[in-house]
Each structure stands twice: as C-alpha cells, then as structure tokens.
C-alpha positions in Angstrom: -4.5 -11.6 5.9 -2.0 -10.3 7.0 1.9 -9.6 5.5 4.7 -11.7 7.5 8.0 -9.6 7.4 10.8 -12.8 8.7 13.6 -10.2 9.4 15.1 -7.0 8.8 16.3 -7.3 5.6 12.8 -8.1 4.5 11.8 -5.3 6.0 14.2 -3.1 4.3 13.4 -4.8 1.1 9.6 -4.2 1.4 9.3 -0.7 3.0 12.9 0.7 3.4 12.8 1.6 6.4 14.3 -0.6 9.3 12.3 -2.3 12.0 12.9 0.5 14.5 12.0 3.1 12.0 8.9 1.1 11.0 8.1 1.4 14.8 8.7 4.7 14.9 6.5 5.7 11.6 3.9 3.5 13.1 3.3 5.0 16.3 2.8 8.4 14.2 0.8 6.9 12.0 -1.0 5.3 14.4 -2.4 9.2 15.5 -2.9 10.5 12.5 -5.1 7.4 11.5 -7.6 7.9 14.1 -7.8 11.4 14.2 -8.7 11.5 10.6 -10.8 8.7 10.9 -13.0 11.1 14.2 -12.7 13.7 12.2 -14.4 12.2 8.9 -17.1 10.6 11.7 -17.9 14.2 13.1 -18.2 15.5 9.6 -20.5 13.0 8.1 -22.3 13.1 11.6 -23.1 17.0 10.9 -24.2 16.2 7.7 -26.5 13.7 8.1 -24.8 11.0 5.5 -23.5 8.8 8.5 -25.0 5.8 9.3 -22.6 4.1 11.1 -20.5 4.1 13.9 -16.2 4.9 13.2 -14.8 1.5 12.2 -18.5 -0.2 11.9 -18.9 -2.4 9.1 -16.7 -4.6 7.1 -12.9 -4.6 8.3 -11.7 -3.9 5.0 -8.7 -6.0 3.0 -5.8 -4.7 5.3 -7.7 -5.2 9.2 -4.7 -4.0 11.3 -3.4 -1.0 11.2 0.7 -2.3 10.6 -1.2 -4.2 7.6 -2.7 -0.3 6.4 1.0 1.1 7.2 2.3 -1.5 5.2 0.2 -1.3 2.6 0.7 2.7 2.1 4.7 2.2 2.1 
C-alpha cells in the first residue's frame, strides 16, 4: 500500500513541502527513525519485555519508511 505522489504539485498539496524538501526531511528522518527504533530494542532488551527482534513481526500499515514520513506530514 503504498501513496503515489504523480508530481510536485501533489506533493505540495499533500505534505507542503516540495520534492527536494521531501528528500531532504527524509534522509533526517530516515536517522532518527532507526535510532529510536535501537534505542526502544536496547531498552526493552534490558528489561526483559522483548521478544523480538527490531522490525520482527508484522510490517505494519505504512511498510516503507517514505509511506511512515508521509503518513506523519
């Protein structure tokens, strides 16, 4: 499932951001994404309430992580 931006007005439209600044907030996001989602493995991991692996299980509604971006914007 994912969300099919056709061109940069679209784009604009749907996040308000252009293309290049979606690119731009991606990459960040991107980081930020993955280190929280360590971090959260590493706490649970000291705690004993993990059981699984970082990103086992189900995929979730929003699989990539442009969908997640998109989603949040």
């Amino acid at each position: 499932m994912g969300i099919q931006v056709r061109d940069e007005r679209q784009m604009k439209a749907l996040t308000g951001l252009s293309p290049a600044q979606f690119d731009d907030l991606l990459a960040v996001f991107n980081d930020i994404y993955w280190v929280t989602q360590q971090k959260r493995y590493e706490e649970g991991g000291e705690s004993g309430t993990r059981r699984r692996k970082p990103c086992g299980g189900t995929s979730g509604k929003w699989p990539t992580i442009t969908d997640k971006l998109l989603w949040v914007l």
